[in-house]
C-alpha positions as CSV (number, residue, x, y, z in Angstrom):
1,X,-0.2,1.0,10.6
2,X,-3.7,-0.8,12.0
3,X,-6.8,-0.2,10.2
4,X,-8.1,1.1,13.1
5,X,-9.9,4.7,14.0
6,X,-7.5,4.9,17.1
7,X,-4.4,4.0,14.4
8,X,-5.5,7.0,12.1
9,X,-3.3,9.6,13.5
10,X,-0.3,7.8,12.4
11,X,-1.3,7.8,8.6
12,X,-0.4,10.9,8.4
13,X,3.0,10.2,9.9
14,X,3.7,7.2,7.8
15,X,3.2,9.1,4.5
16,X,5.5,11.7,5.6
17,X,8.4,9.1,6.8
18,X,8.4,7.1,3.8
19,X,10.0,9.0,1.4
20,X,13.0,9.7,3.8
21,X,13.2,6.7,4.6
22,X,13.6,4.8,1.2
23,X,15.7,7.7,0.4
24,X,17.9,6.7,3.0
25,X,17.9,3.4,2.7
26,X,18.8,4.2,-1.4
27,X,21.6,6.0,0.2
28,X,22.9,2.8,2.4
29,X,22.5,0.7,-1.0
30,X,19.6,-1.4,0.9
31,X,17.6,-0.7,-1.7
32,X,17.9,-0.6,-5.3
33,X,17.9,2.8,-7.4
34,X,15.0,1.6,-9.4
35,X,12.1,-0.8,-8.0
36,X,12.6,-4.5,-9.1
37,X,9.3,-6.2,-9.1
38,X,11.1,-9.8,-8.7
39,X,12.4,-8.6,-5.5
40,X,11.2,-8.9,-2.1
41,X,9.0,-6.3,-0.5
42,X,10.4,-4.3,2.8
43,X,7.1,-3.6,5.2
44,X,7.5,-0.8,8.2
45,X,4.6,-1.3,10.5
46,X,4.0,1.5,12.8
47,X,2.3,0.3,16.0
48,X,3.1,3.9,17.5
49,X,4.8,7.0,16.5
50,X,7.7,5.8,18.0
51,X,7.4,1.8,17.9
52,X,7.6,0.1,14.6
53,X,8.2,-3.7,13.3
54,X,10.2,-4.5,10.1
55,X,9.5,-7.0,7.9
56,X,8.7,-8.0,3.8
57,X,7.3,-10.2,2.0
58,X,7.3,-11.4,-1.9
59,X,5.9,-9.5,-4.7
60,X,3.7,-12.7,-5.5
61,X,2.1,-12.3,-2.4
62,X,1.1,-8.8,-1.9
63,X,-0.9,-5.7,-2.5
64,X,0.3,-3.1,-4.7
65,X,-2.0,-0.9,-3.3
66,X,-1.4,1.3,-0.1
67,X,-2.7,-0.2,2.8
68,X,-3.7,-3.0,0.6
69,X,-6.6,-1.2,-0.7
70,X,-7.2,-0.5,-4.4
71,X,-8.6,3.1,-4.5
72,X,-11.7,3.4,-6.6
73,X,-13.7,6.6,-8.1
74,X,-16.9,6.7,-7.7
75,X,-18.5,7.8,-11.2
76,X,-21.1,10.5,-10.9
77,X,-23.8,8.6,-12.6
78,X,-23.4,5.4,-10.0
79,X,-26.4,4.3,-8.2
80,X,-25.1,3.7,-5.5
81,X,-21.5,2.7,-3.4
82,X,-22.1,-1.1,-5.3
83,X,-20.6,0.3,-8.1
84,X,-17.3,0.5,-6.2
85,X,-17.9,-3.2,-5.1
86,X,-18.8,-4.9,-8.8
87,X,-15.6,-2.5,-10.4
88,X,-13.3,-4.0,-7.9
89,X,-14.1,-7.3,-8.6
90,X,-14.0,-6.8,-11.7
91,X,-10.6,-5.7,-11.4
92,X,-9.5,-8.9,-9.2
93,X,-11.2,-11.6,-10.8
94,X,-11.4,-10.8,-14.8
95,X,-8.0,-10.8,-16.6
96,X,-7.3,-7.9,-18.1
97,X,-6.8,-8.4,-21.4
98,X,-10.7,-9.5,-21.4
């Protein structure tokens, strides 16, 4: 759905229909039993509760992350939110095997 404050209703929605829905679509054979991370991606973008658009895109050229966000804890000790901010760059631009 939109990142928008109006679009926030239908988060709760959208976390409820996906399981059924790749449930189903396991059932059709659309999907495969087990994730393949070579495979395309299939995207469900709820405009409305009842209006959607399908689509999907490569695994090379999206976010793992729901909503495309990486979700970040802030530690107890932090400053201040700028912890979240250097962490997640660390996390995008540092390999991590360094």
């Amino acid at each position: 759905m939109p990142d928008t404050n109006e679009s926030k209703e239908l988060l709760k929605f959208s976390r409820k229909f996906t399981v059924p829905l790749r449930h189903a679509l396991r059932q059709q054979k659309t999907l495969l039993l087990k994730e393949n991370h070579q495979r395309p991606v299939i995207h469900v973008f709820f405009i409305a509760a009842g209006c959607c658009y399908v689509g999907y895109s490569y695994t090379n050229n999206n976010s793992p992350f729901f909503m495309g966000i990486r979700r970040l804890k802030l530690p107890a000790d932090a400053p201040s939110r700028s912890t979240l901010k250097l962490e997640e760059a660390f996390h995008l631009f540092i390999p991590y095997d360094e």
